[in-house]
C-alpha positions as CSV (number, residue, x, y, z in Angstrom):
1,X,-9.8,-26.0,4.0
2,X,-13.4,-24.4,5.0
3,X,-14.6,-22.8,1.7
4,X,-18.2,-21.1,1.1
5,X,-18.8,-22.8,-2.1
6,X,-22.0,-25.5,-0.1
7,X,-22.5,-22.6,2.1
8,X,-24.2,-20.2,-0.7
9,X,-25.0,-23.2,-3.1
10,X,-22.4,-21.9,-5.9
11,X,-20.6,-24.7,-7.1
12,X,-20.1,-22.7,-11.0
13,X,-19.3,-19.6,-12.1
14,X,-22.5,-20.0,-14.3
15,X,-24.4,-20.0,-10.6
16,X,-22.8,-16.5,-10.1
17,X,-25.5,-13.9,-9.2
18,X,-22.8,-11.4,-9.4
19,X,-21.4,-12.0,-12.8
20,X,-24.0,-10.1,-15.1
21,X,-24.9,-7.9,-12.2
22,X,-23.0,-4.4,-11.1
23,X,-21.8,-4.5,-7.6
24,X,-19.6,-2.3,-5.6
25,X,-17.9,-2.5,-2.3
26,X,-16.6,-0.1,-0.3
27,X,-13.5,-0.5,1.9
28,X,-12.2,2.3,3.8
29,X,-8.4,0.9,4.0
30,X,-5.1,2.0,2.3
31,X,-5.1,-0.4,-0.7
32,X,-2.7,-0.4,-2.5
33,X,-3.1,-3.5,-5.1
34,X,-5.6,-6.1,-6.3
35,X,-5.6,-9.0,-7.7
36,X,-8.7,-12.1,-8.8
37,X,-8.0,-15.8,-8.7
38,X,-7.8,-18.0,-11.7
39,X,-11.6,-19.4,-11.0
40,X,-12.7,-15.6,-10.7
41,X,-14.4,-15.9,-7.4
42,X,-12.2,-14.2,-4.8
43,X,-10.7,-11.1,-4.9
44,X,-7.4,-10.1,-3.0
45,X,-7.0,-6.5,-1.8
46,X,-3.4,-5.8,-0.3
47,X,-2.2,-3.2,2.1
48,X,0.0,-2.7,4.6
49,X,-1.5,-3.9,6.9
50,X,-2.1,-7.6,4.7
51,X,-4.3,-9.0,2.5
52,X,-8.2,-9.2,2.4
53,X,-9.6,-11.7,0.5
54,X,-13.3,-10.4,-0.6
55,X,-15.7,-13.6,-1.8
56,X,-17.5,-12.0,-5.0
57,X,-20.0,-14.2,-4.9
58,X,-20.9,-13.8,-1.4
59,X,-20.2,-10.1,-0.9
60,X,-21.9,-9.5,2.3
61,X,-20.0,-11.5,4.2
62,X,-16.8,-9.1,5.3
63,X,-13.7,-10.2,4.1
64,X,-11.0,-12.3,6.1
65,X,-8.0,-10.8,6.4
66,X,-4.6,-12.1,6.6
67,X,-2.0,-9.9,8.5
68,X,1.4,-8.8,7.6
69,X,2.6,-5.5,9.1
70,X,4.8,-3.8,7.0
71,X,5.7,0.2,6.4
72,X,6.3,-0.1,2.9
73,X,3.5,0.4,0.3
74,X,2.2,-2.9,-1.4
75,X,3.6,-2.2,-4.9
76,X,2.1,-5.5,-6.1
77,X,-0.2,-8.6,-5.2
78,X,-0.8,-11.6,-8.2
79,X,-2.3,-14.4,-7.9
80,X,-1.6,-17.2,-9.4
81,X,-3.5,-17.7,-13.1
82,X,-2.5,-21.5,-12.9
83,X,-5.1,-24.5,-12.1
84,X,-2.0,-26.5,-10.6
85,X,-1.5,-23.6,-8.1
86,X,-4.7,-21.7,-7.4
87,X,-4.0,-21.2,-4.2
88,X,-0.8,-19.2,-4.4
89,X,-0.9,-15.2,-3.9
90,X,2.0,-13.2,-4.0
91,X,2.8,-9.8,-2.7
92,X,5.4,-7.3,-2.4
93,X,7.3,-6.1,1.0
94,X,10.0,-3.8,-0.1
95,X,12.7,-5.6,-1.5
96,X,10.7,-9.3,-0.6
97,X,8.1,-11.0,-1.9
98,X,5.7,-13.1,0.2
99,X,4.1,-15.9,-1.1
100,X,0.8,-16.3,0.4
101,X,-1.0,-20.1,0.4
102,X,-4.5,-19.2,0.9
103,X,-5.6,-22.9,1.8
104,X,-3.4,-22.6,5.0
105,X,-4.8,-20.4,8.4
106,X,-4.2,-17.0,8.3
107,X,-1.5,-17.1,11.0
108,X,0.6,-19.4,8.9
109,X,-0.3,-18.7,5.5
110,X,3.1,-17.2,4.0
111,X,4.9,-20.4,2.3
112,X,7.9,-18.3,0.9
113,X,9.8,-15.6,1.3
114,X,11.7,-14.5,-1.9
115,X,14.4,-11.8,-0.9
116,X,17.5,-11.4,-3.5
117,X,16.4,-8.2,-4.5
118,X,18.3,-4.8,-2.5
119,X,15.7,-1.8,-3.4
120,X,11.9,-2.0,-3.2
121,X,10.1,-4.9,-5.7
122,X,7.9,-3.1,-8.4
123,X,6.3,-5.8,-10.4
124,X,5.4,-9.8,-10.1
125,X,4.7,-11.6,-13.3
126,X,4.1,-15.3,-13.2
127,X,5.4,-17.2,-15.9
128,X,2.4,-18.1,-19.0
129,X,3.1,-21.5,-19.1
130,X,5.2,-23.2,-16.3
131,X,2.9,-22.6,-13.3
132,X,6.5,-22.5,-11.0
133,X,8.3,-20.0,-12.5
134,X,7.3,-16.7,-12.0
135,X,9.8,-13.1,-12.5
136,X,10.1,-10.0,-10.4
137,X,11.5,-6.8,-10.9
138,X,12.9,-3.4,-8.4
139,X,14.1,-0.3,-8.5
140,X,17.0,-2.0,-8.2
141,X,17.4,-2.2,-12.0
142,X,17.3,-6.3,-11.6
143,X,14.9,-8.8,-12.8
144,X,15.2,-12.0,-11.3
145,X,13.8,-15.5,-12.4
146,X,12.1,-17.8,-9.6
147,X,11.1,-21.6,-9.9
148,X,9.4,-22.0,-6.9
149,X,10.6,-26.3,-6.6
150,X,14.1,-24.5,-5.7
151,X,13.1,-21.0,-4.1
152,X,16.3,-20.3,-1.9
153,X,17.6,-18.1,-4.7
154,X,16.8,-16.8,-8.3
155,X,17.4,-19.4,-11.0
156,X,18.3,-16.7,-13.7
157,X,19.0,-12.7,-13.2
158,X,19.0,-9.8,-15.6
159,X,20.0,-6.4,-15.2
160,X,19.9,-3.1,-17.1
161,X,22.9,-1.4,-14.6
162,X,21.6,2.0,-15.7
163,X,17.7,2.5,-14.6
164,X,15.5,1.3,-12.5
165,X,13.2,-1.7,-13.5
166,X,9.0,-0.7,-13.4
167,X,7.9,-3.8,-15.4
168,X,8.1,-7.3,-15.9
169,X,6.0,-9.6,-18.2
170,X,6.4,-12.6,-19.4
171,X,6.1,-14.3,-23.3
172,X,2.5,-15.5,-23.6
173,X,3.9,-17.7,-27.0
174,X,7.2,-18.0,-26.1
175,X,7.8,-19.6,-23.1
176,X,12.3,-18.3,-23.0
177,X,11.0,-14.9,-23.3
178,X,10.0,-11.8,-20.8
179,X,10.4,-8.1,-21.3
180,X,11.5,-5.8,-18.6
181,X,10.9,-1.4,-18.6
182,X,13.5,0.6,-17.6
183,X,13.0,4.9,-17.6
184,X,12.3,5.4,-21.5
185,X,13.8,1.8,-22.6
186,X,11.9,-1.7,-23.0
187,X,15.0,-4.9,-22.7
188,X,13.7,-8.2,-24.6
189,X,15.5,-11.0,-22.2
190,X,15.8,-14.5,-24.0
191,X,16.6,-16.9,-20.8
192,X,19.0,-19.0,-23.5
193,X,21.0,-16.0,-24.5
194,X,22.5,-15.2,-21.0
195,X,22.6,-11.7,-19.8
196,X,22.7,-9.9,-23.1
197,X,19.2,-8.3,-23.9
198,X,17.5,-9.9,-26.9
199,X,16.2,-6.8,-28.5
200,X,16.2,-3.1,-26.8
201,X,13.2,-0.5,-27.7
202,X,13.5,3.3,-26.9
203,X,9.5,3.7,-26.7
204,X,8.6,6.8,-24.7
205,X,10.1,9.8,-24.3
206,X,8.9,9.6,-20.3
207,X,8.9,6.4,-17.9
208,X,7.6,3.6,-19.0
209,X,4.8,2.2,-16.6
210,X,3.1,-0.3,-18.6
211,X,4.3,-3.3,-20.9
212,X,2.1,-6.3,-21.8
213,X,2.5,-9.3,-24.5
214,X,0.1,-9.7,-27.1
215,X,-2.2,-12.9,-26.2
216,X,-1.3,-14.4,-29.9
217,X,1.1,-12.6,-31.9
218,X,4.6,-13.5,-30.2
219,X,6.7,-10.3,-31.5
220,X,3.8,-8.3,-30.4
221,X,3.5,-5.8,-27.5
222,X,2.4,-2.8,-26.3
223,X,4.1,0.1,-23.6
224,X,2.2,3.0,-22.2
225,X,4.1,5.8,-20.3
226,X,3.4,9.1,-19.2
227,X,4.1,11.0,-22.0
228,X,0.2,10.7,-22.8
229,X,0.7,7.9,-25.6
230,X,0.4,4.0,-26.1
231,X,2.4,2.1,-28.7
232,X,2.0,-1.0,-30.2
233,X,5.6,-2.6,-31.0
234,X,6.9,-5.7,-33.1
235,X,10.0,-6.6,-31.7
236,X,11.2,-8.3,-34.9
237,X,11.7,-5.1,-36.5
238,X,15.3,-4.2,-36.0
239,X,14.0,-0.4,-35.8
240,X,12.5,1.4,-32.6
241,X,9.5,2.6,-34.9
242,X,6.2,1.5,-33.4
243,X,3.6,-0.2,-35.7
244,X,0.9,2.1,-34.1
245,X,0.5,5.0,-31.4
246,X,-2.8,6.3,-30.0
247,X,-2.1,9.7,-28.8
248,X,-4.4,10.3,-25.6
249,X,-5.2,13.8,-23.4
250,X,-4.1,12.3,-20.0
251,X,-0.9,10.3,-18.6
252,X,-1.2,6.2,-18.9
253,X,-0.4,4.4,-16.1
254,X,-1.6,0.7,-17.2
255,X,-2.3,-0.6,-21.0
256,X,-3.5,-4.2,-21.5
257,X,-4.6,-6.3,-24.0
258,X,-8.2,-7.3,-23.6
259,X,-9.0,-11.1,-23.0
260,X,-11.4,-10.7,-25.9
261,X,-11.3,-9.9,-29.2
262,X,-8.4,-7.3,-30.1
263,X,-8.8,-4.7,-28.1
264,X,-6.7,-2.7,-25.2
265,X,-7.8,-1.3,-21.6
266,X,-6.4,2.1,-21.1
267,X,-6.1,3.3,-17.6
268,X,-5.3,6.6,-16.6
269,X,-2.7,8.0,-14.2
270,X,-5.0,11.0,-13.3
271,X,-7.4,12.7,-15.4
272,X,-9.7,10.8,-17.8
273,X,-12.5,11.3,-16.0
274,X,-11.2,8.9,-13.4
275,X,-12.6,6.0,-15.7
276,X,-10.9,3.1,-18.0
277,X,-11.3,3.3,-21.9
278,X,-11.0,0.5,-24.2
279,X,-10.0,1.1,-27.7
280,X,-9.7,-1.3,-30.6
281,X,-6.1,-2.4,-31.5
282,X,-6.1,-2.5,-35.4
283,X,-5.9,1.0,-37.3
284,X,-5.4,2.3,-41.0
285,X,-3.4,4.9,-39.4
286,X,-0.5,5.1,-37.5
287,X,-0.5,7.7,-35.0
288,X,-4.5,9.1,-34.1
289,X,-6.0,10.1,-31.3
290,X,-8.1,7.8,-29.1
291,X,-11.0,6.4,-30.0
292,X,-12.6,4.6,-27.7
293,X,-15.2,1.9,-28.4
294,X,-16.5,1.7,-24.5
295,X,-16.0,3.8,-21.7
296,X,-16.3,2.7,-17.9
297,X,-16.5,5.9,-15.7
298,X,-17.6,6.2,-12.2
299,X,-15.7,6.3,-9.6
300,X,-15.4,9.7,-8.0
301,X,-10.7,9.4,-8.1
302,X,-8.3,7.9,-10.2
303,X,-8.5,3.9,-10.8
304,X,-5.2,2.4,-9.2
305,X,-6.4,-1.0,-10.9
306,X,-8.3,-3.3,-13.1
307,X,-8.8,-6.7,-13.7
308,X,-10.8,-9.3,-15.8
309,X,-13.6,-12.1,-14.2
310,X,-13.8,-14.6,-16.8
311,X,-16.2,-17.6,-17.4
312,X,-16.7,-20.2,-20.2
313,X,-14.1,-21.4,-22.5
314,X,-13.5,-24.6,-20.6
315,X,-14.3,-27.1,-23.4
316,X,-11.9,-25.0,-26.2
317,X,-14.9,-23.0,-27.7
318,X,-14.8,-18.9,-27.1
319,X,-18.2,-19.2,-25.1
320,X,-16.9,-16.8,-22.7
321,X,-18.3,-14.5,-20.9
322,X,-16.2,-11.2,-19.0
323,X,-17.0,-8.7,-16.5
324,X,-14.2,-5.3,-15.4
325,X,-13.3,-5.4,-11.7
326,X,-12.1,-2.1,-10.6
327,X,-10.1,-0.4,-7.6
328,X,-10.4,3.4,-6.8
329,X,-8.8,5.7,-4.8
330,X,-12.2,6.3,-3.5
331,X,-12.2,3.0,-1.9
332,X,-14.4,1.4,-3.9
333,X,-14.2,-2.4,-5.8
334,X,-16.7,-2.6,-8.5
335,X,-17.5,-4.9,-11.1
336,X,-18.8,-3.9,-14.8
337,X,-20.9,-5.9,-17.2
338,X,-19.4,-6.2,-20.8
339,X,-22.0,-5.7,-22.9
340,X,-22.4,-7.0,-26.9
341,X,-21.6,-3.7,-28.3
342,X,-18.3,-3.9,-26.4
343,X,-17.3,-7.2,-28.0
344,X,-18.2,-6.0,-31.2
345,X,-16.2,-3.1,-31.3
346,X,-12.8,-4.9,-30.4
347,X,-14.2,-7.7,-33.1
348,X,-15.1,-10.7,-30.4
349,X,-16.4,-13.6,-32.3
350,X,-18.4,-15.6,-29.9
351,X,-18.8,-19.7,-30.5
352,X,-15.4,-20.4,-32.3
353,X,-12.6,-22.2,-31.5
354,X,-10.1,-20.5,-28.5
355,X,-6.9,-19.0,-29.9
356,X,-4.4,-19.3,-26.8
357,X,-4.7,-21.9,-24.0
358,X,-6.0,-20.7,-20.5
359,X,-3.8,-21.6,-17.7
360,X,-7.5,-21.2,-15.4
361,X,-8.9,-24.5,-16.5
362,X,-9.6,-27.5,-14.4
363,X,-9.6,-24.6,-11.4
364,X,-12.3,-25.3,-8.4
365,X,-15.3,-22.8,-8.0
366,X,-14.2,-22.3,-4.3
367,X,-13.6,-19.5,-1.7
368,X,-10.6,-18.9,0.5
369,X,-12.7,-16.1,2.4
370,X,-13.1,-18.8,5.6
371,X,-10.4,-19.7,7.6
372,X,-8.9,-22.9,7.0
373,X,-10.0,-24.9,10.2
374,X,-6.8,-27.1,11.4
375,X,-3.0,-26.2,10.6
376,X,-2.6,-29.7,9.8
377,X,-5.5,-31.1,8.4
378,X,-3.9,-32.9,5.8
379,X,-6.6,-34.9,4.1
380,X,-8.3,-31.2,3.2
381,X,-5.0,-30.4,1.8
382,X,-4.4,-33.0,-0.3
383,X,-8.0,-32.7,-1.4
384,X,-6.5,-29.4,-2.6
385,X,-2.8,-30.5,-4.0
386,X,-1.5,-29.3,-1.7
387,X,0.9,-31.9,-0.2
388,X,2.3,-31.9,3.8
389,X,5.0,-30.6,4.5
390,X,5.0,-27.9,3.1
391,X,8.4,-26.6,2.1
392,X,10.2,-23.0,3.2
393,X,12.6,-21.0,1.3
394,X,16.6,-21.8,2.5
395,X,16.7,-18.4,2.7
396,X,13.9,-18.0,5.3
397,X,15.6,-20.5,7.6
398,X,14.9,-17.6,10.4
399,X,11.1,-17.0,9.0
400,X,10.3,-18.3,12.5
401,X,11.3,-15.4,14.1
402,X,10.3,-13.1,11.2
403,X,7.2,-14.0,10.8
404,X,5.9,-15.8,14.2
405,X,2.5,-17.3,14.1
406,X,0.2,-14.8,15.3
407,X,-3.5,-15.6,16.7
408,X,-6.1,-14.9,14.4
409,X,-7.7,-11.8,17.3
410,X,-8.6,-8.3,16.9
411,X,-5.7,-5.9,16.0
412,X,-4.5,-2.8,15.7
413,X,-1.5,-1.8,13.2
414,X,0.8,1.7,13.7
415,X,-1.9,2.8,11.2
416,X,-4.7,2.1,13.1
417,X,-6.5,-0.8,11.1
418,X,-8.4,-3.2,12.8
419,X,-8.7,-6.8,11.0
420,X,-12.0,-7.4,12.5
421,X,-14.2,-5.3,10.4
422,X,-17.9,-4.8,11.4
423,X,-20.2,-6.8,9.8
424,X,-22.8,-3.4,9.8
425,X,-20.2,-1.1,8.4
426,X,-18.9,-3.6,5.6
427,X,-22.4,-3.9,4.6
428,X,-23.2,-0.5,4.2
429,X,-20.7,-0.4,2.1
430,X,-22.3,-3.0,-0.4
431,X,-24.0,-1.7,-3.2
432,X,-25.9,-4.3,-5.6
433,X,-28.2,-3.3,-8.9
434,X,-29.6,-0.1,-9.8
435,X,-28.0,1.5,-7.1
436,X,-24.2,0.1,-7.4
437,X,-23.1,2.9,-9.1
438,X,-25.6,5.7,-7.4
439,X,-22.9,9.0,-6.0
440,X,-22.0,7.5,-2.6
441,X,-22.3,9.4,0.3
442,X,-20.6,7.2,3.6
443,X,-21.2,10.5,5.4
444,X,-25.0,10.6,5.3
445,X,-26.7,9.5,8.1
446,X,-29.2,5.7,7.2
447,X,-32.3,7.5,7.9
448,X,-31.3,9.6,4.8
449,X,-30.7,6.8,2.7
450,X,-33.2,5.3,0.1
451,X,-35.4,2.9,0.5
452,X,-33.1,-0.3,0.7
453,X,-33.4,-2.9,-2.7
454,X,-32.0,-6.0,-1.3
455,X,-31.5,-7.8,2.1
456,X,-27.8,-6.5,3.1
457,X,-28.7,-3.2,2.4
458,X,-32.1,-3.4,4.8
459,X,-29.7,-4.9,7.5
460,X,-27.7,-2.0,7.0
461,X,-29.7,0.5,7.6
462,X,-31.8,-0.9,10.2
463,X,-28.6,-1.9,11.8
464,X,-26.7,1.5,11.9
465,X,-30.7,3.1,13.0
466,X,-30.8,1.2,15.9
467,X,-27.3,1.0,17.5
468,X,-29.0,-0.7,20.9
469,X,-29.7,-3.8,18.6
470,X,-27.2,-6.3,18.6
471,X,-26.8,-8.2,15.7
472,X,-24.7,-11.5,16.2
473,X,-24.9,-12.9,13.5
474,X,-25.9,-11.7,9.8
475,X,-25.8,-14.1,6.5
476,X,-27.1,-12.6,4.0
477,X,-26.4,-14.9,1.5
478,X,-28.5,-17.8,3.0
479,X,-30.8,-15.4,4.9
480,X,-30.4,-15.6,8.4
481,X,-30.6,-13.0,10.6
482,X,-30.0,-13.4,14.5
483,X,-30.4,-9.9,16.7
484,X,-31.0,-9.0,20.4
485,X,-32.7,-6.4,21.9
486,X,-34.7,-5.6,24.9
487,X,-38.3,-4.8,25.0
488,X,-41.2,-3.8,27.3
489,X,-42.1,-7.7,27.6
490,X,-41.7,-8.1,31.3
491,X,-44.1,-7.8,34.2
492,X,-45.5,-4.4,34.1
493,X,-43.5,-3.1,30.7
494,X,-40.4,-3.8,32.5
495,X,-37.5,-4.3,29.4
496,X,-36.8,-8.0,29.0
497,X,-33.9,-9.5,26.8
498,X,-34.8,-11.5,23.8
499,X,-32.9,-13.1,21.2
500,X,-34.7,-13.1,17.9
501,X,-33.6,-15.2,15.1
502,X,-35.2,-14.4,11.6
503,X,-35.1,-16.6,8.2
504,X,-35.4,-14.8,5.2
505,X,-36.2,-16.9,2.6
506,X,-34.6,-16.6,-1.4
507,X,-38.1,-14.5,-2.5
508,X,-38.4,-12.0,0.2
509,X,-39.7,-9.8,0.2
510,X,-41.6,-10.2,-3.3
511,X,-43.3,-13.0,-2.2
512,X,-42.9,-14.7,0.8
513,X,-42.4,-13.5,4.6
514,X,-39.5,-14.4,6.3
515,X,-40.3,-17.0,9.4
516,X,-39.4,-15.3,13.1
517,X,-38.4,-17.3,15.8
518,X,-37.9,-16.1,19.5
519,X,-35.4,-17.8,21.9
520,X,-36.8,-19.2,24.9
521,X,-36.8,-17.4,28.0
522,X,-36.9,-17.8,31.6
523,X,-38.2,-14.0,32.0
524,X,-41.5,-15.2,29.3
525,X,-43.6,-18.2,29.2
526,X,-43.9,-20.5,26.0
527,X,-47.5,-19.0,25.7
528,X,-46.3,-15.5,25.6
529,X,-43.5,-16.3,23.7
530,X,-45.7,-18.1,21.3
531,X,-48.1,-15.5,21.3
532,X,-45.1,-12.1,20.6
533,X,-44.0,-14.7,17.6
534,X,-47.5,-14.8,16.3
535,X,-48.1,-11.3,16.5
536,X,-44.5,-10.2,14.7
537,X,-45.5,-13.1,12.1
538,X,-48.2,-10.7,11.2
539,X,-46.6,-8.1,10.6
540,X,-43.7,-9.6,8.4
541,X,-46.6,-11.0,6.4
542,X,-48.7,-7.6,6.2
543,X,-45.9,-6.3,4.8
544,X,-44.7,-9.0,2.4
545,X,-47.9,-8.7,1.3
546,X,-47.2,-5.7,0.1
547,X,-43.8,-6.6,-1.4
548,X,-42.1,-4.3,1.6
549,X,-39.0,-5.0,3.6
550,X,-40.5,-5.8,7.3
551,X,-37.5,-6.3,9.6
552,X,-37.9,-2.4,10.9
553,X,-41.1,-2.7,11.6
554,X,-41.0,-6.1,13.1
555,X,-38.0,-4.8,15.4
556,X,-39.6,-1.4,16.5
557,X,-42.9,-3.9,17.6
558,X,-40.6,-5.7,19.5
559,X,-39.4,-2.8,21.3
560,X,-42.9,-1.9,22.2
561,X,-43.5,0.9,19.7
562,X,-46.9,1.4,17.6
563,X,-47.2,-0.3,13.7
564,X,-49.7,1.3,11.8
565,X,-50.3,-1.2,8.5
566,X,-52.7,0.6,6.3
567,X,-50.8,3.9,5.9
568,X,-47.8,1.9,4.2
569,X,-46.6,4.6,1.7
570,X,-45.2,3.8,-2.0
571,X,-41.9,3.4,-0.5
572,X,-43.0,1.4,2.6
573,X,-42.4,3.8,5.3
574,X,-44.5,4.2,8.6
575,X,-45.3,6.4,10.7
576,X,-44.0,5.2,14.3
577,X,-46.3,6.6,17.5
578,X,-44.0,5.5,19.8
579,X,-46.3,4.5,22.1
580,X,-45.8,1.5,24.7
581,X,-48.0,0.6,26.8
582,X,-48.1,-3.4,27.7
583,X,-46.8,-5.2,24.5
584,X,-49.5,-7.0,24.2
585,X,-50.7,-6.7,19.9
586,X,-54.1,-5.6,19.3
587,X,-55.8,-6.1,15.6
588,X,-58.6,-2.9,15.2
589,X,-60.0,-3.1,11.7
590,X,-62.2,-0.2,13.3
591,X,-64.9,1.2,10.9
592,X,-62.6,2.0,8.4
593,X,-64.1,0.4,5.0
594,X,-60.6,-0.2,3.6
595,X,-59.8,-4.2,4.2
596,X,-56.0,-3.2,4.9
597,X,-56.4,-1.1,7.8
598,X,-54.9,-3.2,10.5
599,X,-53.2,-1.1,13.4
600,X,-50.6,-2.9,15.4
601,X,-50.6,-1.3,18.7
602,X,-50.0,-2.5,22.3
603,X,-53.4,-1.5,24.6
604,X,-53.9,0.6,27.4
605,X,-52.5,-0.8,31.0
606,X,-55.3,-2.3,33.1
């Protein structure tokens, strides 16, 4: 399996230059879950289309995609929180699941097909502790049991007969029990009591859409619902009285304890100013209104779903650090630092020993955003645990014809979604820094756009300013930059193709210039090559100089129009003449008694 891990030099999640920082990402598709693997590296975006997998620590590389055509909504994607079986996703199709082995090609990367279900599938939950069980629920009013060593059928089924089923989590302390929502009703399943519910809660007065086990406390867990109120339950209590109940001004559609300290994440169904509130768990009082001890709002529509990075903890001490990954309606992924005060006000205690076990550790720092290489390359398989052949579902005998293996090209879905996404319109979508959470405006033309604060965003917008340039390739991540273009550099300013590659080194543009190199051609001669190279070289270096981003300039020079140095502005704009004549750079210091003034121009034609 290819993976980017050597090819951004991230080999921990304590190398992460996107951990502490705010990022977003903007993909204009119908997403309709998300999910992060157990290392915390890759996020998977599902639609109907299929999956893309986005690389958080590489994020302007676009994301690869692997296609599944389907009509019906993704109600659900998880991947697998288990070391033994990181590279397991899982994602709804009606009434199947699809279980996704990211190490495999895209054409060929569904392992499984779980169907026993007859209405749609609503919720995947993998088990806490046996990393091939896992439980899924439908409107069907079923939840059925999976161990994926035997995945022709369910190993155990439930059913409530009256309502349909919108939840299913699993026990994080007790490894026979799950709890299942149904309308206004929460069923306690005991897998060695048979069909009979252990314990049945009426919590809400609405649908329930939200159920999650406390990380410690095994009787412990909490429902939301649209009746505008979370409640905190203790199943060992024979009475359907809640131990608490925050009262909020908006509908809940998710509640979930925190991975730190006692605290829970509130997410709204609309309202709530489109943000996520997390409020601390432990209360004199037993019905009050929210209070929340850190608010995360942004995003310009309703969150449809957040998630938690994690890193640290691997040696049993609570060294962990967290950061909030979010998905919008507005299309946008971004991730939030978790600051002190957060921490604080859910009671983290940093440094002591770790309460729970973490089914993440001993998982590789890798990527599944490149393709795996060869269908069969077994040694990078078993490399992975990932052991040849690879099973199939009895009940998938016909996944042949289902599912035939389909060439990894550029196509278009009945909604019109290509899985080739442009490498100029993914990264103006990417948004690092200060500016990750600016208003976003895709609509405004580059020009418009401010003066760019990293790399990607200066490809972007010199990218989408110059539509003639092609780029072929851009990597951000380890600074190379390959474009072509034609310029006046022919016999008598005729336009001559040239391939410009450009190397951007870690600094840039703070302190060093990025090194331009010009393809040989049979239309120039090595001298004039050498000497256009030379001539751009000054002009990356004027401006790094400076501490400006150069690549406009050095491209509008190469396509024979007029640099003026010294009237650099505070942003690092210039004025562009447009003048060619032959492109041939002239330095005229003049008699201007500034040292910068250096005017880059081609001369008059002899």
């Amino acid at each position: 399996m290819a993976t980017t891990q050597q090819a951004i030099g991230v080999s921990s999640p304590w190398e992460s230059k996107t951990f502490g920082t705010s990022l977003s990402l903007h993909l204009e598709r119908p997403v309709g879950a998300m999910t992060i693997s157990p290392s915390g590296r890759d996020i998977v975006l599902a639609s109907r289309s299929g999956l893309y997998v986005v690389d958080l620590d590489d994020p302007y590389c676009p994301p690869r995609f692997l296609r599944h055509t389907t009509l019906w909504e993704v109600a659900d994607v998880q991947w697998s929180p288990h070391a033994a079986k990181y590279t397991w996703v899982i994602s709804t199709s009606n009434q199947k699941a699809m279980v996704w082995n990211m190490a495999l090609p895209s054409r060929n990367a569904i392992e499984h097909v779980l169907h026993a279900h007859t209405r749609a599938i609503t919720d995947i939950n993998f088990h806490a502790h046996d990393p091939e069980r896992l439980a899924t629920c439908a409107v069907d009013a079923f939840v059925h049991c999976w161990d994926m060593r035997t995945p022709g059928k369910p190993v155990q089924s439930f059913c409530d007969w009256r309502a349909s089923a919108t939840q299913v989590k699993w026990n994080r302390q007790n490894p026979h029990v799950l709890a299942s929502s149904h309308d206004r009703y929460v069923r306690i399943w005991d897998d060695r009591m048979g069909a009979q519910p252990l314990r049945s809660i009426n919590a809400h007065s609405t649908k329930i859409y939200g159920v999650d086990f406390d990380r410690v406390a095994e009787t412990s867990l909490i429902t939301c619902s649209l009746d505008k109120t979370i409640k905190y339950w203790d199943y060992s209590n024979e009475k359907d009285e809640p131990v608490r109940v925050i009262m909020t001004d908006f509908p809940v559609w998710k509640a979930r304890h925190t991975p730190f300290g006692d605290g829970c994440c509130i997410m709204p169904q609309r309202g709530g100013k489109n943000g996520l509130y997390i409020v601390y768990n432990k209360s004199e009082q037993v019905t009050e209104p929210m209070k929340p001890v850190a608010e995360f709002v942004g995003h310009t529509e309703p969150v449809k779903e957040f998630l938690w990075r994690t890193r640290g903890g691997d040696q049993g001490i609570d060294n962990r650090e967290f950061q909030l990954v979010t998905w919008s309606k507005d299309h946008d992924l971004r991730l939030w630092s978790i600051d002190d005060s957060t921490l604080v006000g859910v009671h983290h205690v940093k440094n002591k020993p770790l309460k729970y076990r973490l089914t993440r550790r001993g998982t590789p720092y890798v990527s599944f955003i490149e393709e795996s290489e060869a269908e069969s390359d077994s040694a990078s398989l078993f490399s992975l645990g990932i052991h040849q052949p690879i099973s199939r579902s009895a009940t998938t005998s016909t996944r042949d014809s289902q599912f035939p293996a389909r060439k990894p090209q550029r196509y278009m879905t009945r909604g019109g979604i290509h899985d080739k996404i442009s490498h100029l319109n993914w990264l103006s979508g990417v948004r690092i820094g200060r500016s990750a959470f600016a208003k976003p405006d895709y609509t405004a033309a580059f020009t418009e756009r401010e003066v760019p604060e990293n790399l990607g965003e200066e490809v972007s917008i010199v990218g989408n300013k110059f539509p003639k340039i092609t780029f072929e390739k851009i990597n951000v991540s380890n600074g190379e930059i390959v474009v072509c273009l034609n310029g006046p550099w022919g016999t008598d300013n005729s336009l001559t193709f040239i391939r410009v590659e450009a190397r951007f080194p870690p600094d840039y543009p703070r302190r060093s210039a990025p090194k331009i190199t010009i393809e040989q051609s049979k239309d120039l001669s090595p001298q004039e090559i050498g000497k256009i190279e030379t001539q751009v070289q000054t002009i990356a270096t004027e401006f790094t100089n400076r501490r400006k981003y150069c690549l406009e300039s050095c491209l509008r020079y190469l396509m024979g129009e007029k640099v003026v140095l010294d009237d650099l502005d505070e942003e690092g704009n210039l004025p562009v003449t447009g003048e060619v004549d032959l492109p041939v750079l002239e330095v005229d210091e003049g008699d201007s008694s500034s040292d910068d003034e250096i005017i880059m121009s081609p001369p008059k034609s002899t």
